[in-house]
Every structure is written in C-alpha cells, then in structure tokens.
N, C-alpha and C positions, 0 to 999 in steps of 0.2 A: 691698361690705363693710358689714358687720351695724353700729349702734353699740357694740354688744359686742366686735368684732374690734377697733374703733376701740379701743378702751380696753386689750383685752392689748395692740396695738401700742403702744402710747402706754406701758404698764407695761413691758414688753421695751424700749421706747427707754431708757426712765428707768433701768432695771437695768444697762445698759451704757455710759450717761454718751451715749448718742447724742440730744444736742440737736436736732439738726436735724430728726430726725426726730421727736422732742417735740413742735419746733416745729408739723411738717407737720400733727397729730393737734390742734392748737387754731383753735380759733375766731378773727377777728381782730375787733372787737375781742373780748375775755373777760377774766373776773375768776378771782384767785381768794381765795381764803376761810379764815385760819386762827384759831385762837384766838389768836396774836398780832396778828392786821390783814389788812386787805386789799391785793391787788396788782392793778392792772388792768393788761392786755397791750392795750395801741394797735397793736405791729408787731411783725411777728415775734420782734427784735432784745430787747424786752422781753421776753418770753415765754425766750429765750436765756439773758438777763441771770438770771430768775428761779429758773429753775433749777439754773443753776448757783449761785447764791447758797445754794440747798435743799442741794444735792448738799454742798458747803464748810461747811456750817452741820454736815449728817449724820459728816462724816469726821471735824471735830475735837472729836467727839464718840464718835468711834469706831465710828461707824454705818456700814455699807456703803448705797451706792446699788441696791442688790436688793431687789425687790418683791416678797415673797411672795402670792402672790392665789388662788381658785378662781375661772375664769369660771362655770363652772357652779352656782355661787353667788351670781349678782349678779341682783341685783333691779332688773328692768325697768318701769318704767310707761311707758307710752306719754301726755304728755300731749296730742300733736296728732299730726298726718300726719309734720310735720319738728320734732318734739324729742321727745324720750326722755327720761327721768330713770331714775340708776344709782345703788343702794346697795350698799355694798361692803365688808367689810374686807379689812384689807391686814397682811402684817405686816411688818415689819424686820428686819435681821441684824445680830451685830456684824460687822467685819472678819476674824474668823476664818472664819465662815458660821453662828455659835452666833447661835439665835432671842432674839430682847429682848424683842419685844410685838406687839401688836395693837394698829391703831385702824381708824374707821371714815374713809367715804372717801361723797358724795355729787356727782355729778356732772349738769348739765343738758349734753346733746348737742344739736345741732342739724345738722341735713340740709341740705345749700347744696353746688351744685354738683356734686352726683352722690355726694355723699360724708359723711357722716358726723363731726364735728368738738367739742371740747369745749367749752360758752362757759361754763362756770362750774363750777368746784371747790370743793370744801369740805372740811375734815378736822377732827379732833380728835386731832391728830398732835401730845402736848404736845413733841415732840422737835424738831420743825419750829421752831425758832427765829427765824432768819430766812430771810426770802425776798429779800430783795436784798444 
C-alpha cells in the first residue's frame, strides 16, 4: 500500500467514524497539529481518544465526519526512502451532506514495518475546535 492509499484509508475510516481503523493508519508515536494546539498520540488509545474528541467537536457544530478529498490531487514529496510528505485539501459537509468549506491538510508518512503510517498531521481546519 502506496502512502497515498494510506491516506484515503485513513480518510474513509474517519468518514465512517471507524476509529480503529484511524487508529491502524497512525504512527505510534505521532503528533498532530492544529491552529488550536497540539496533540501528541503515545498509544493507540490516544490517537482513539483524539478523534473522537474531533468527530464531537464537528457534530455539535453540525458538521458531518465526511471527508471530502481528490487523491489524485495530493501532492507528494518524497523526503527519504521511508517518509513522504502529503499536501491536500479536504472539504467538509453539513449533516445534510450540504458542502461548508475547504481547508488544507499536511501530513508526514513514515514507512516501518512493511506499511506506510501517519506521524504527523497538520490543518487549518478553523472548525477543528477541539481535539480532546
């Protein structure tokens, strides 16, 4: 798996509220990065914790948990053998499925283990409130 497939997996978990498999597509440790603050993930169970704190922060806000993305749009740089760098936008929905916005989306990937993983996120997601 490409670190690009890593990433729509990781988008399709998040759209469907499936954590676990969020979880499966992070780095352990990693960080992630928003205009409100940082969150570092030590173990899975954070990484859990964190999005679902995103996913509750989006709903009472009337946001749906769906990702809008183009893969075919994401910008790859390769810095080494095992990491990648991904830029991206993304967009949001309300709870009807009526579009809100755009923002952007930077991600460091790292290769460990035969697989592809994210250790570091970034956004300018001003809707991202909280993460825990």
């Amino acid at each position: 798996m490409s670190s690009q497939e890593t990433l729509v997996k990781y988008y399709e978990a998040l759209s469907i509220g499936d954590l676990d498999t969020v979880a499966d597509c992070m780095d352990i440790p990693s960080k992630f990065i928003s205009l409100y603050g940082v969150v570092e993930h030590a173990n899975r169970e954070d990484v859990i914790e964190t999005y679902r704190g995103i996913i509750d922060s989006w709903n009472a806000q009337g946001i749906s948990n769906k990702i809008g993305y183009k893969a075919e749009e994401f910008e790859v740089t390769r810095i080494q053998k095992n990491a990648e760098l991904i830029k991206t936008s993304l967009s949001n929905f309300d709870l009807s499925g009526n579009f809100l916005q755009t923002w952007d989306c930077t991600y460091v990937l790292r290769f460990h283990d035969g697989k592809w993983l994210v250790s570091l996120g970034t956004t300018n997601n001003e809707r991202t409130v909280s993460m825990k």
